[in-house]
N, C-alpha and C positions, 0 to 999 in steps of 0.2 A: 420468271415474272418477279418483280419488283416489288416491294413495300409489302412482303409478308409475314413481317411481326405481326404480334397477336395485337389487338385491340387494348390490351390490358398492359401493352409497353409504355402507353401513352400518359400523361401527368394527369390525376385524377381517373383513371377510370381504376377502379379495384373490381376484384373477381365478380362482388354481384352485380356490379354495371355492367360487366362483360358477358355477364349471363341474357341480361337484358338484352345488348345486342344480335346476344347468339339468335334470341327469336324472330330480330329481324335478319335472321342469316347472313349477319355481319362477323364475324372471325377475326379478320387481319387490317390491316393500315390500307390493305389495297380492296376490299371488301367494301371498306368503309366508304372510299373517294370516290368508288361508283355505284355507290348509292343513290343515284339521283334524286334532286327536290320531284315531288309532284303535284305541287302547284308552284308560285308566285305570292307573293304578299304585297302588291304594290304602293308604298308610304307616298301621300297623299298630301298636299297643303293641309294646313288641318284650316276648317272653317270654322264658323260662327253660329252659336248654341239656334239664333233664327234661323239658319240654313238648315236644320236637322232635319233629317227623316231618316227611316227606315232603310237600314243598309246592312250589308253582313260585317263590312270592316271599315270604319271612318273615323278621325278625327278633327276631334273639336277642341278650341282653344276657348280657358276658363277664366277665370277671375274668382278666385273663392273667397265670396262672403265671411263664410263661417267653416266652421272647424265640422265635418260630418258627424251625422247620429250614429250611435252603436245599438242599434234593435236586436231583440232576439223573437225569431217567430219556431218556435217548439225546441227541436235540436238547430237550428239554422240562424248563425249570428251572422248580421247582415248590417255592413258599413253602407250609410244609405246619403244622400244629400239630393236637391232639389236647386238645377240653378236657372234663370231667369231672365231672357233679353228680349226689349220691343213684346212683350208678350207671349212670349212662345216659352214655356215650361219643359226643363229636361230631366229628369232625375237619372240618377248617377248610382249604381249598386255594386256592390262587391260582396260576393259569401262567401263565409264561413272564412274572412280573412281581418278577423279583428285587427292586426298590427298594422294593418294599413292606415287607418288613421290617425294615428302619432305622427305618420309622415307627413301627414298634409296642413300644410300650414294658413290660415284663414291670412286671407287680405294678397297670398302669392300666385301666382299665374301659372298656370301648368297646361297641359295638351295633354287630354284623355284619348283614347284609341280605344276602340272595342267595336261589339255590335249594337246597333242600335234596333229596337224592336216597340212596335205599337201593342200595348194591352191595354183593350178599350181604349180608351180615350188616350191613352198619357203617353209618351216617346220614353223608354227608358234603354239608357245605356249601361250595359250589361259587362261588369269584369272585365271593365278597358288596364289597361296598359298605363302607366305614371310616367310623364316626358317634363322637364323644363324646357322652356321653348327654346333653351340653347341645345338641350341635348337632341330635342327631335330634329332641329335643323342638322342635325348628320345625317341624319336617317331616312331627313327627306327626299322627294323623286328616286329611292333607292327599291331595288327590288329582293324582297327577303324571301329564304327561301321557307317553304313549307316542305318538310318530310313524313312520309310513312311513320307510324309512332306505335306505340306499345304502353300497357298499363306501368307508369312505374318510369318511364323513357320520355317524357315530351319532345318537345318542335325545339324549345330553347336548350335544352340539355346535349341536342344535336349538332345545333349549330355551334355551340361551343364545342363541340369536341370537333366539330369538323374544320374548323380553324387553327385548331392545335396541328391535327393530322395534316393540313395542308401546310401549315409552317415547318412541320419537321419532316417533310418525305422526302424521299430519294426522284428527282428528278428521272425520269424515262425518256432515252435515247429516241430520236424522232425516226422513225422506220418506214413511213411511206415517201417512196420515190417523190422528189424535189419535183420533178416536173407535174407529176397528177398531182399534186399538191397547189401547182400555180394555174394550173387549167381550170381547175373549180376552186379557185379562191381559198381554201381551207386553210385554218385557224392551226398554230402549232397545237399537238396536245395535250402539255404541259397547260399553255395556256385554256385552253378547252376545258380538260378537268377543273382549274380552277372557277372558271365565270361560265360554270353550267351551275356551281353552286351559287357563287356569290356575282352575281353581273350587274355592272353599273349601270344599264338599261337595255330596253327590249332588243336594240341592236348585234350589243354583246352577247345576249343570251343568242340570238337567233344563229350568232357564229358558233360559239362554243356549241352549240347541238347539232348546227350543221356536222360537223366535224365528226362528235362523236360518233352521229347512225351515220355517217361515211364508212365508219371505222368497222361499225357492227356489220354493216351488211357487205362492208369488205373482208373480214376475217370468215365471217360464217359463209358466204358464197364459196370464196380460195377452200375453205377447207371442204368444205361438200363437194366441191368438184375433184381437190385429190383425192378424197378418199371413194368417191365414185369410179375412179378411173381403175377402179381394182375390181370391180364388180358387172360392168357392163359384157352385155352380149356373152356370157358364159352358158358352155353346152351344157344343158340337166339330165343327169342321172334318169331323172323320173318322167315319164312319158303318161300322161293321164288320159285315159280318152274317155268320153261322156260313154254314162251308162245306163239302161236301162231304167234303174230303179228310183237313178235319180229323175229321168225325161216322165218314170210315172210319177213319183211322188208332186212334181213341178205341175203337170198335168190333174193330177185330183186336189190342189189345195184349194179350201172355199174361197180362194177371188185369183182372179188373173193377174199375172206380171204384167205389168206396165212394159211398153214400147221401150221405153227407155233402162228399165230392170232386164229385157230381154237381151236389148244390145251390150249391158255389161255383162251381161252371164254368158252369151258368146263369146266376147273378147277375152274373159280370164278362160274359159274351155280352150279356145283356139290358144291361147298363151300356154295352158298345161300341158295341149299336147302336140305343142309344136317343137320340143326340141331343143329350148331355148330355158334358160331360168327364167322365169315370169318375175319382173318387179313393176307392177300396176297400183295406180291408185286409182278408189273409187272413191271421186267426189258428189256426195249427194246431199240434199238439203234435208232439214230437221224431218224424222218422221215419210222421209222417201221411198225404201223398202229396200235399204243397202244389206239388212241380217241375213232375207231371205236369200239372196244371193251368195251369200258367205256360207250358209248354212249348204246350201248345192253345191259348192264347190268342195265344202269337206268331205260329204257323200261322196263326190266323185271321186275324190283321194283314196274313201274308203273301200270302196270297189272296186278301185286296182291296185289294192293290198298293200294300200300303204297306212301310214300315220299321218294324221290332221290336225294341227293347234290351232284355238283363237285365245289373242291373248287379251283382256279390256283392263280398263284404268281403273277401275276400283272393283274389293269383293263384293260388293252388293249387286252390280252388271254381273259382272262372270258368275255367278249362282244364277241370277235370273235368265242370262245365258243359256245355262247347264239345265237345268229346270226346263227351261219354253220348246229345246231342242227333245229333251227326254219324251217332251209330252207330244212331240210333234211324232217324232218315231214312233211312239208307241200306236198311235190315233193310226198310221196304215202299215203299223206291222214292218217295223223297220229294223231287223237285227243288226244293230250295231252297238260297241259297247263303248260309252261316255265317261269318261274320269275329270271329275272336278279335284284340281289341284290350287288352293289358297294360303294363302301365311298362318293365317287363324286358326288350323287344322290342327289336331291333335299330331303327336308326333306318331301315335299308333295308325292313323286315317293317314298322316302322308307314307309311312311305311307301307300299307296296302294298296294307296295309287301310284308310287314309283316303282312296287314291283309289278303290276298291270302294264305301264307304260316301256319298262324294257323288256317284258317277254312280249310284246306284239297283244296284251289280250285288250288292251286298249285300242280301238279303233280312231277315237276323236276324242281330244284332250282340252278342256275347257278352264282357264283359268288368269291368275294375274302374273304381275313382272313374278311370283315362286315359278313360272314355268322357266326361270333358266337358271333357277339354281342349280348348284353345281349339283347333286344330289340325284335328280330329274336327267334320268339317260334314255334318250329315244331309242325306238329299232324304226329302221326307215323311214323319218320326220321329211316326208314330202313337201308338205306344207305349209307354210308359217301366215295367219293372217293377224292382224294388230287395229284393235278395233279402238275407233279417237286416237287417231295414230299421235297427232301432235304431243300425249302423253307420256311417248316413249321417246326416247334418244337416240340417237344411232347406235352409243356404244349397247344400248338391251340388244337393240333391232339387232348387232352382229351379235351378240353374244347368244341369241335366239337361232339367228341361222346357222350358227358354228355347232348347232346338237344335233343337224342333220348334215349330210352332204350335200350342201349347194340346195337347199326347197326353194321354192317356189315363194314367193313373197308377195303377199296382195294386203295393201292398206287403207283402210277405210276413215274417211275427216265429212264432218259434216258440217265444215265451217265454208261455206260458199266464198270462193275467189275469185275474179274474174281470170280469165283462161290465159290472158298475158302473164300473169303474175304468178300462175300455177306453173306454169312454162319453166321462167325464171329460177322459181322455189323448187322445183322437182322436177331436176331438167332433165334426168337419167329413168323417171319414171314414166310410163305412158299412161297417160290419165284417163280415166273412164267417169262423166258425169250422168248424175238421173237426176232428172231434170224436172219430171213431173212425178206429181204427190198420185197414190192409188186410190182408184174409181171410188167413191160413198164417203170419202173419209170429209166430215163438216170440215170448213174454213175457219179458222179460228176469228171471234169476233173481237175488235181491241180498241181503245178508246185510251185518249191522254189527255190528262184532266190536272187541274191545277188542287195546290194542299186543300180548297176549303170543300174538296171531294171527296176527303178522307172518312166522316161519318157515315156518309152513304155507302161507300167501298167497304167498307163496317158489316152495316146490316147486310147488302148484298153477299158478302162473306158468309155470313150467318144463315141467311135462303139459301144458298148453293148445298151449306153442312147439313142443313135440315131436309134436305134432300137426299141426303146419303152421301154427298158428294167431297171432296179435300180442299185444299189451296194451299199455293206457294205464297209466301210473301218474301223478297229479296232487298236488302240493306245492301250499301256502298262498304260499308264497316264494321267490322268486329262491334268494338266497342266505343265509348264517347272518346271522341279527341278536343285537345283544348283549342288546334287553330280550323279545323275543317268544320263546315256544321253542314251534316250529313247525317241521314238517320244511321243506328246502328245497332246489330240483332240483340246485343243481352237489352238494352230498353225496350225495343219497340214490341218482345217477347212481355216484358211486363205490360207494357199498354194494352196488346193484346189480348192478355191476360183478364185483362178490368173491362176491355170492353165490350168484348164475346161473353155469350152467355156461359157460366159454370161447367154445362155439360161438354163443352166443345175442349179437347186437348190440343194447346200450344205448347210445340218443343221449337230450339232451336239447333242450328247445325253452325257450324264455323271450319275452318281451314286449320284453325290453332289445334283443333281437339283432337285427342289420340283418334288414331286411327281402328281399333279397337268400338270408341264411342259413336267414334261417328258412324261405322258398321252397324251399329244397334240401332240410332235414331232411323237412317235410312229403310232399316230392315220395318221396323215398327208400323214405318209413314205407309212403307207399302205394301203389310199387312192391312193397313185401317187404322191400327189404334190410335194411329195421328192424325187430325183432322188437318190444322194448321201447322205448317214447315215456314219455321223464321230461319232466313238461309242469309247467305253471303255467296256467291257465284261459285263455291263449293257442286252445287246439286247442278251446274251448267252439263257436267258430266256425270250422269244418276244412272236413277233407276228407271223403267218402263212404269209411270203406274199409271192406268188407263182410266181410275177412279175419281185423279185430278184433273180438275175443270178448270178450275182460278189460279192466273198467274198474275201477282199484283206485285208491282217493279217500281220501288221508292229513291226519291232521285233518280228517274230514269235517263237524265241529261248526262248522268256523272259514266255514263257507260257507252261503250262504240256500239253503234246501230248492229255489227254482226254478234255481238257479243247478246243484244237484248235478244236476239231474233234467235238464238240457242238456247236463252231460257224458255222464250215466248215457246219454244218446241219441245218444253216439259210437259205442257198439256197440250188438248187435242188428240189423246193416242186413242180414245176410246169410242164409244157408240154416243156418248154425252156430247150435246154443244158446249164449246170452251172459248174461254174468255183471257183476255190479257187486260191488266188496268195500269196502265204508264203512269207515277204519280211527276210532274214535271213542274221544276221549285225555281227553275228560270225561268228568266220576259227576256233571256235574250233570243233575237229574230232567227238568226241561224239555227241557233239550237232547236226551237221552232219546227222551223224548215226541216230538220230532219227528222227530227220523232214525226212529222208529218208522213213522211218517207215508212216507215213502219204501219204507224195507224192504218193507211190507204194499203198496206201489202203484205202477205203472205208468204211472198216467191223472195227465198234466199238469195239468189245468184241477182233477181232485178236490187233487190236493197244494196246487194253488195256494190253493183255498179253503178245504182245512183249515189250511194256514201263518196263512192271514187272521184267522181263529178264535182260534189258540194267540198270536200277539201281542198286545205289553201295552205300557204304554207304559214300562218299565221294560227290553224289549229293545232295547237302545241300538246295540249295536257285537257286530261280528264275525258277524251272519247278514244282511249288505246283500244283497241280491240283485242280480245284474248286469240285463240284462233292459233292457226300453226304453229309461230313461231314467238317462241319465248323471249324478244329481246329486251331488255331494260329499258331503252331511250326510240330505238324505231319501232316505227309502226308502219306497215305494209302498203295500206289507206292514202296515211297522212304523204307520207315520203315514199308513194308510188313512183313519182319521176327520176327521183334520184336510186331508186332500188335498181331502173333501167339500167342507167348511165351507168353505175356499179358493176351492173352483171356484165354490160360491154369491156370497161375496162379489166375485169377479172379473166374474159374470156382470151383478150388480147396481149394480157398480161402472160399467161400459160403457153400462149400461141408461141412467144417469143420465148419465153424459160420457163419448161414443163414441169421443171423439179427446183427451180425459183434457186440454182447452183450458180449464177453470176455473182460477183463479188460485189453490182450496186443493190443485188436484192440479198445480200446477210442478214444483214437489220431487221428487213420483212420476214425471212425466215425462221428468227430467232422468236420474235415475235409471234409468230404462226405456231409453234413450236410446243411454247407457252398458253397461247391461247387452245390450243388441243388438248394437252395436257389438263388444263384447268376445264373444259367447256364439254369435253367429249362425250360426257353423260347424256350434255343438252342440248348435245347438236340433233336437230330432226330432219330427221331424210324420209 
């Protein structure tokens, strides 16, 4: 793979910019070029100070009077002016940047850019941008890119360096066969990478993106399918047959499996003891009853004398895991003996459970990706299952089966896909869905309500707490950005703070924070001692806590309908009615249309199919859906059509050269080669 100097090769970036980028897991030259924008900035005629209103990005052309005031309001110096046409008043602000007004010369014409915002009465335009009207005419009808950012890293610091980086890279040999290249039109991509950043209009971007999720879901298909063909239809060691204690335990629990819980708990039984290594998934919707399932099939492991792993995506599941199973056993007398294995463990506590787990006295092994360190030796690891599979990569998922001989694999997603697209994605696994939620458990009830709901979503926070009760509230973003306006958790942690009463505890969570921290906030929340969880899509993948009732989701536009509908299934787990509050900061219709789609629904698998429906190919940015699979620029949704026509040519591509050894597929090869090499952690099967 190409263009992997460090970031720090580059003119102007020194070591502590380079740190800066490490956070946005940027490294090298080619780290950087595919870092895709995630929005658009689209530069606008600028208009006329009477044409203003309220917009998040617009300019307007000035005429300045006078030279701006320099106020100061406490610590907060504030370059302020007032300008004035036909009547219509606009004031003009800049903080805490006194040297701006030396620049600005009374009587010259300039074109301000910013946002413009109504408080009470007056339109004020907020930390616009300084253009002479010759310099904006470059920049007019042009589309700028917005990036992912970091404290210390802005939008503009980006773009500048990604200009550098595209001027000095090492061009990349074209490797998709010439002819699928002119069958679906696609863009060279060299050129691609280029005008996915910078594109001269919506046309060029629409190609340059084309091209690239051509690219993504042609690398990642090719290689899931070679690396599948090494694993299919192999005889298992281990022959499991249902037993006793499991058909009683399944039998006395206080509520009955669902029809649908029933038919995948026979399919993985018939799978264990047929003969066959079992590689199943079980697709079930938020709060479906996929555990209990998983929990009877380690039982059955364990009762014909084998070893059972489940592995989850964070320590705070796998303890409540290890816990909810402890207590279940115990309630009908179940000897079996449970070894929770985590990172955070003492090195004396992992010493005690990796010698449990290689002398046999471990029966069922509960823990995170430490179940495959090297350290951790099975005796007879029959069974691997991987709970929120899309968590893990293939290469854990092999390095997980390589501890046993050939187990048995069953993997659990509770991200609803429609069953074409499952097919597709995990073509080598035989899928098992539950489909319906179990018998008494309340509907969750949800409402999307525009910003001036927010005081009331307040106090109603505040009745729920005084009830005994928690709440999630979920931000788009860490922290403030200077081109996105989106809430984001350290502020809205402080508003919080001020507008709840004293007694109530706001923490917040994030993705940045050790993992160490964020162990502790999580653990705290689902103890109690936290009322309110200011989150980031962090907690999409948590804990169980059945005491949270409110999930209140800000900017709920800025996130894909499967994506809300996983949070939305953080609450609801308990005997309490639970609530969802969508806070939605657009009027645009579609967007509308589809938080509509949520509001009216509950059933994962109908959202996920109506999302399918309402995308076009014009929904570019800002509804990704998190969900399987991890890819930078596709989306599963969005570019359902083309993920088809992908999977055909991939298939037909193999059909013809199984090991891609023809001398017009080198290229591809070398490529494929490279992207394994680099991807294989993140590839999900």
């Amino acid at each position: 793979m190409i263009n992997q100097e460090p970031v720090v090769s580059l003119k102007g970036i020194g070591e502590k910019t380079a740190a800066l980028y490490a956070k946005l897991e940027i490294h090298t030259i080619h780290d950087l070029l595919h870092y895709y924008p995630r929005a658009y900035d689209a530069y606008e005629p600028p208009i006329s100070i009477f044409a203003a209103a309220e917009s998040p990005a617009v300019a307007v052309g000035v005429l300045l009077p006078k030279a701006p005031d320099l106020l100061r309001f406490g610590n907060i110096q504030t370059v302020s002016i007032v300008l004035k046409e036909a009547g219509v008043s606009l004031q003009v602000v800049w903080y805490n940047m006194p040297y701006i007004r030396a620049s600005l010369k009374a009587g010259s014409r300039y074109v301000f850019r910013g946002r413009i915002v109504r408080k009470k009465s007056r339109l004020i335009l907020e930390q616009p941008e300084i253009f002479t009207p010759e310099s904006y005419q470059e920049v007019v009808h042009s589309m700028q890119p917005v990036y992912g950012q970091t404290r210390g890293l802005g939008n503009k610091a980006i773009i500048k360096t990604m200009h550098l980086a595209l001027e000095t890279r090492t061009l990349e040999r074209e490797y998709l066969p010439e002819a699928l290249r002119a069958k679906y039109q696609l863009a060279e991509s060299n050129f691609a990478i280029e005008h996915i950043h910078f594109p001269k209009d919506r046309e060029e971007l629409l190609s340059a993106r084309k091209r690239l999720v051509f690219d993504e879901f042609f690398l990642f298909l090719l290689a899931v399918r070679l690396l599948r063909e090494k694993r299919v239809d192999k005889e298992s060691p281990y022959r499991i047959p249902a037993s006793r204690e499991a058909a009683k335990l399944e039998a006395s629990l206080p509520f009955a499996l669902t029809t649908a819980q029933k038919k995948a708990l026979e399919e993985v039984r018939r799978d264990m003891a047929g003969g066959i290594v079992m590689n199943r998934l079980i697709q079930g919707d938020v709060g479906s009853g996929k555990t209990i399932v998983a929990i009877l099939a380690l039982l059955e492991t364990a009762n014909a004398g084998y070893q059972g792993a489940l592995m989850a995506p964070t320590e705070v599941l796998a303890k409540q895991h290890y816990e909810s199973i402890q207590e279940l056993f115990a309630a009908h007398d179940i000897q079996k003996c449970l070894v929770l294995v985590t990172g955070s463990m003492t090195a004396k506590e992992k010493r005690i459970a990796y010698k449990k787990i290689a002398s046999h006295e471990a029966d069922i092994i509960i823990g995170t990706h430490a179940l495959i360190q090297e350290k951790v030796q099975y005796h007879n690891l029959a069974l691997v299952i991987t709970d929120e599979q899309h968590r893990f990569g293939v290469g854990q998922r092999e390095m997980f089966g390589n501890k046993g001989n050939l187990p048995h694999v069953l993997v659990m997603s509770a991200t609803p896909i429609p069953r074409t697209l499952a097919i597709i994605l995990y073509g080598d696994l035989d899928i098992s869905v539950i489909d319906e939620l179990p018998k008494g458990r309340q509907s969750i009830k949800n409402c999307v309500v525009g910003v001036e709901y927010r005081k009331k979503a307040y106090a109603f926070l505040a009745r729920e707490i005084a009830a005994g009760r928690q709440a999630y509230v979920i931000c788009p973003m860490v922290e403030a950005s200077e081109m996105i306006e989106a809430e984001n958790v350290l502020d809205y942690t402080k508003v919080l703070r001020q507008e709840l009463p004293p007694s109530i505890t706001v923490e917040y969570l994030h993705g940045k924070m050790k993992g160490k921290d964020k162990n502790k906030i999580m653990e705290r929340f689902a103890a109690g001692e936290i009322q309110v969880l200011v989150s980031t899509t962090v907690i999409e993948v948590g804990v169980n806590v059945p005491n949270a009732t409110v999930m209140m989701i800000e900017n709920a536009e800025r996130f894909g309908l499967a994506q809300l509908h996983q949070l939305r299934g953080r609450v609801g787990r308990g005997k309490y009615q639970s609530y969802c509050i969508m806070i939605n900061t657009s009027e645009d219709e579609d967007t509308n249309k589809r938080l509509d789609i949520l509001n009216h629904s509950n059933d994962g698998f109908y959202i996920a199919s109506e999302d399918l429906k309402l995308r076009g190919p014009g929904d570019l940015f800002g509804q990704r859906q998190s969900g399987e699979m991890e890819f930078r620029l596709a989306d599963i949704f969005t570019d359902a059509d083309l993920l088809k026509k992908v999977s055909e040519e991939v298939d037909s591509l193999l059909k013809e050269d199984p090991l891609l050894e023809a001398e017009s597929h080198r290229e591809l090869k070398k490529h494929l080669d490279s992207y394994l090499e680099k991807s294989y952690d993140k590839l999900n099967l």
